[in-house]
N, C-alpha and C positions, 0 to 999 in steps of 0.2 A: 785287654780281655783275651782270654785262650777257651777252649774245648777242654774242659777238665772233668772228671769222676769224680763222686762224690768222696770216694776215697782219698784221692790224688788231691782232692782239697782241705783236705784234713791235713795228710801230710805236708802241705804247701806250709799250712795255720801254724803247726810243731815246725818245721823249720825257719819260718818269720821270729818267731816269739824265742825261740832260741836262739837266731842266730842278733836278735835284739836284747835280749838281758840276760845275762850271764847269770843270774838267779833261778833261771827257769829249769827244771829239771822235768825227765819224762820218761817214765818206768812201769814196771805193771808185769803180769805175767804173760811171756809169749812176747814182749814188745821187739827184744830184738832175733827174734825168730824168723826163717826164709820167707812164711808167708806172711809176716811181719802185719799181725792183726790187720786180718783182709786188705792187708795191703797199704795202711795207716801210717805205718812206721817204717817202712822201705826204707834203708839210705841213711837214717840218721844215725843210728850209732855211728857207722863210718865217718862221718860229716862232722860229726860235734863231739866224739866220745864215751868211752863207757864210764866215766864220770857222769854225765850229762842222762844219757841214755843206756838205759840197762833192764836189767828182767830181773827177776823176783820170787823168793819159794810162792809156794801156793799156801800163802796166809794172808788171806784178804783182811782178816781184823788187824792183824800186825802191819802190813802195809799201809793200810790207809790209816795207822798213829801213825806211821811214820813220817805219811806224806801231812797230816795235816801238825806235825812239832815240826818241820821243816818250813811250814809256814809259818810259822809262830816267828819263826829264828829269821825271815827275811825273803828264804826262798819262794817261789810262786813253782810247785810243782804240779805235772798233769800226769794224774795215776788212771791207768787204765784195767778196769776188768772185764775181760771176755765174753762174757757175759752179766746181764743184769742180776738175775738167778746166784751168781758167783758172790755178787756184791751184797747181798743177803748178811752175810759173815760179819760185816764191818758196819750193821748198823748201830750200833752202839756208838762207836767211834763218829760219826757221821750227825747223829742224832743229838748225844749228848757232850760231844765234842765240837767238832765242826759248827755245828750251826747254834750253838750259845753263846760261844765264847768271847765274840763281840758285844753283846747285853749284859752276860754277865758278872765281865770288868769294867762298865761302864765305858765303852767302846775306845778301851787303850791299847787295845792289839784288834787287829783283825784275823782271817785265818784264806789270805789268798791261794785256795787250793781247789781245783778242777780237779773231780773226778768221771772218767768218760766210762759210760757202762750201754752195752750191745744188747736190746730188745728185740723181742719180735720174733716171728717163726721162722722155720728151715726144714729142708727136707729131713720129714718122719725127729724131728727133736721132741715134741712130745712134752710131759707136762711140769718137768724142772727145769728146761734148754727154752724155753718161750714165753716167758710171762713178761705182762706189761702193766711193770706195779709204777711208774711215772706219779699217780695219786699219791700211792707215800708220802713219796720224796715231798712232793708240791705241798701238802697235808703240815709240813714241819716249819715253823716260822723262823730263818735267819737261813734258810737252801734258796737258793734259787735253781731252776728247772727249767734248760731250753731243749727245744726238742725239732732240731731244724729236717726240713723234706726237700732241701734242693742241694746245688753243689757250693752256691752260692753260699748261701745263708751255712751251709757247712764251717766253710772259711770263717767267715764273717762273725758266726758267733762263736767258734770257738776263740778264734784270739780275743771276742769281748770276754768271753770267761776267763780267758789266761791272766789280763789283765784287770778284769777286779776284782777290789779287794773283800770281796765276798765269796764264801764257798758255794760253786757252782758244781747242779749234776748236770751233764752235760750229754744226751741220749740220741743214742744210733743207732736206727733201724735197722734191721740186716739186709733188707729186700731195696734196701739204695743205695749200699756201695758202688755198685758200680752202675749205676746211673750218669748221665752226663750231660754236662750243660755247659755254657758260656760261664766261664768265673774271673773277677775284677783282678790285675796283676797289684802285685805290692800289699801292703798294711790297711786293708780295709774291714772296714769292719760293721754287723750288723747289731745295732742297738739290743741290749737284752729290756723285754719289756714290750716290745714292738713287736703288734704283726702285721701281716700283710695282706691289700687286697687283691688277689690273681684276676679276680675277674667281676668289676661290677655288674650288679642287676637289683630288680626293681622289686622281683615276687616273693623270691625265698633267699631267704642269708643262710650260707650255708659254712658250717665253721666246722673246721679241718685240723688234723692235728699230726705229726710225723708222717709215715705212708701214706695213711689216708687220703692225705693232699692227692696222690696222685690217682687214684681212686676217684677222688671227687671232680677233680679236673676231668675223667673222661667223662663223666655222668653229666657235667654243666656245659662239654661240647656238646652232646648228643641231646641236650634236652632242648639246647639253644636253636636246634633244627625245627624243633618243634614248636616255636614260639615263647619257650619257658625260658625266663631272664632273671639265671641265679647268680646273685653275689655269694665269691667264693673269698673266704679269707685263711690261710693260713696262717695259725695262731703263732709259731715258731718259739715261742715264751709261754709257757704254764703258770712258769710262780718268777716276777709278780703276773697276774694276766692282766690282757689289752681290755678291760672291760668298755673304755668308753668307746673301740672302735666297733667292738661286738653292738655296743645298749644304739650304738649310732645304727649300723647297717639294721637291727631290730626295726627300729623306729619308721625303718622306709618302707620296708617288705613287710612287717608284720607276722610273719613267720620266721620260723629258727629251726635247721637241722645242724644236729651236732653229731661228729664225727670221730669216733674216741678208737684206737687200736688194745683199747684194756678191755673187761670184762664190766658189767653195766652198773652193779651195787658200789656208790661209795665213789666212782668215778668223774675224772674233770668234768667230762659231759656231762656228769647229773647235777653238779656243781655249777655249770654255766645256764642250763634248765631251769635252777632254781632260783639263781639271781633274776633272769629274765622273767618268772614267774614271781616274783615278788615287788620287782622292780617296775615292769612294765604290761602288768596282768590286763590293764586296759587298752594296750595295743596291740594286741596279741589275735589276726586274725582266726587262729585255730589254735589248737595246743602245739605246743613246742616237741619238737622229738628227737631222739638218739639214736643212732645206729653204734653199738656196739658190739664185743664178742659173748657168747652169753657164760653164765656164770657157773660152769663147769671148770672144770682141767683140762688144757689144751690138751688135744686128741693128739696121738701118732701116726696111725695107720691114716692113707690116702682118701679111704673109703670114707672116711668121720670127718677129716677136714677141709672138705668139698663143701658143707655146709656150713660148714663153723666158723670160716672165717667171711666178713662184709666185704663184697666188691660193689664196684661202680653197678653192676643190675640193682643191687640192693638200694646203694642211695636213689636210680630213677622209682624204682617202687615207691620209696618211703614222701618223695617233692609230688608222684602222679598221686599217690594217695592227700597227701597235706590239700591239696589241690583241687581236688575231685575232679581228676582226669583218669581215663583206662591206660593209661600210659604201661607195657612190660617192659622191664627194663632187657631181659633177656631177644626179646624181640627186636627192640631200639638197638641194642646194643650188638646183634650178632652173634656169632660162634668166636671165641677167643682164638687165636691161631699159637698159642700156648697152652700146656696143661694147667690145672687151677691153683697146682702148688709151686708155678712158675710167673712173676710180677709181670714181664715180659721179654721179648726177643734179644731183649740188650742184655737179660742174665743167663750167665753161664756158670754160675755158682761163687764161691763155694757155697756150702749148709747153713 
């Protein structure tokens, strides 16, 4: 175990898996750049080559043919775009490439190809630099979609994506590179499909997804003072999702908050709402709820996204309400000792 960043564990995952299969390739634009995609890709070109590792014009649809006829031919490449908003360009490629073409030869090629695509807000990016369309992707049948919130599960599932033979989207928050945690040394890896419990409890199941985790984690400290005992799961997998660990934690607590860093219509969360309301409508002590971001365009100015985006106040609002307790969360919770468009103390940027 070492003290690693969430970035640092990325880059750990890229140089395992290359310096394991000579098939693996890892490119993208910006990759072998100084600040080497927030810091993702430090060190490997040098290390493995600009064969191996390389940068790319700025043709997201031409790229990701590339990378996914490279899988076809043998290779397992990890194409990176800068952002998710970037990755837009290549859905075609993506769509009716990548994720068919194992059904639609009757599963005699696969298409082992990870593409890593950067969500989420930053300072003043505004309403084509921050969207969190994760739904899409999940939306398409033969993608799978993990969406890890720690340094750990960073590692972890990215080499499970490197290594299966399924086309993986593979999503990075911006607001947790550099975050830091204890992370496992060597070829470890976190099951895709699998998520996880952070913290039992008995009242409210409260299901988490990318950032949010960390959001919800201070909300389930702070409420846990209070006598409220929430299971926290981070889900780490969207598509396939952990349904039976979710219909499980339901079944104890009776209640369900879902925690989604997208916009509310058409979202995973409304999607886990729905199963659990169709599935298990008679254990269900109160209606089920979502905290999401609402269905606007992500704001730029400081003054707009103050509001716009869900913190930890928000989710104790949302469990004192389910609850009928007076519980504020802004009260519970204090004065932040950071500004609002800042995650915390441990970031220092970049945007």
């Amino acid at each position: 175990m070492a003290l690693k960043s969430y970035a640092q564990s990325i880059n750990d995952a890229l140089a395992i898996a290359l310096e394991r299969d000579p098939g693996v390739v890892c490119f993208g634009l910006g990759v072998p750049d100084p600040k080497g995609v927030f810091g993702t890709t430090l060190g490997l070109q040098e290390r493995f080559g600009s064969e191996r590792v390389f940068d790319m014009p700025t043709s997201e649809n031409a790229m990701t043919g590339i990378a996914i006829g490279a899988a076809l031919h043998g290779c397992r490449p990890v194409m990176t775009h800068q952002r998710m908003d970037f990755a837009l360009l290549s859905v075609d490629q993506l769509v009716n490439n990548a994720a068919k073409w194992h059904y639609m030869f009757g599963g005699q090629r696969s298409v082992p190809v990870t593409i890593r695509m950067i969500l989420g807000r930053g300072w003043g990016q505004g309403p084509t630099h921050s969207q969190n369309l994760q739904a899409w992707f999940a939306h398409v049948p033969g993608l799978k979609v993990v969406m890890p919130a720690n340094p750990a599960d960073a590692k972890g599932l990215l080499l499970s994506a490197i290594f299966d033979d399924d086309p993986v989207i593979y999503l990075e928050h911006r607001w947790l590179h550099q975050m830091s945690a204890e992370v496992p040394d060597g070829d470890v890896r976190t099951p895709i499909g699998s998520s996880s419990v952070l913290q039992p409890g008995d009242d409210v199941s409260v299901v988490a997804m990318s950032y949010m985790t960390v959001e919800a984690w201070h909300a389930v400290r702070a409420l846990s003072e209070c006598g409220i005992s929430c299971e926290l799961i981070d889900l780490r997998t969207i598509s396939p999702l952990d349904w039976p660990a979710i219909e499980g934690s339901v079944r104890k607590t009776g209640r369900l908050l879902v925690l989604d860093t997208a916009n509310s219509f058409g979202s995973v969360a409304g999607e886990i709402l729905a199963q659990a309301a169709e599935l298990m409508f008679g254990e269900l002590r109160c209606a089920p709820r979502r905290l999401t971001l609402p269905d606007v365009p992500t704001p730029t100015s400081a003054a707009l996204t103050e509001r716009f985006y869900r913190r930890a106040e928000d989710v104790v609002d949302a469990i004192s309400a389910m609850l009928g307790r007076e519980l504020v969360g802004r009260e519970l919770l204090g004065e932040r000792a950071t500004p609002h468009d800042v995650p915390g103390d441990w970031f220092t940027g970049p945007f």
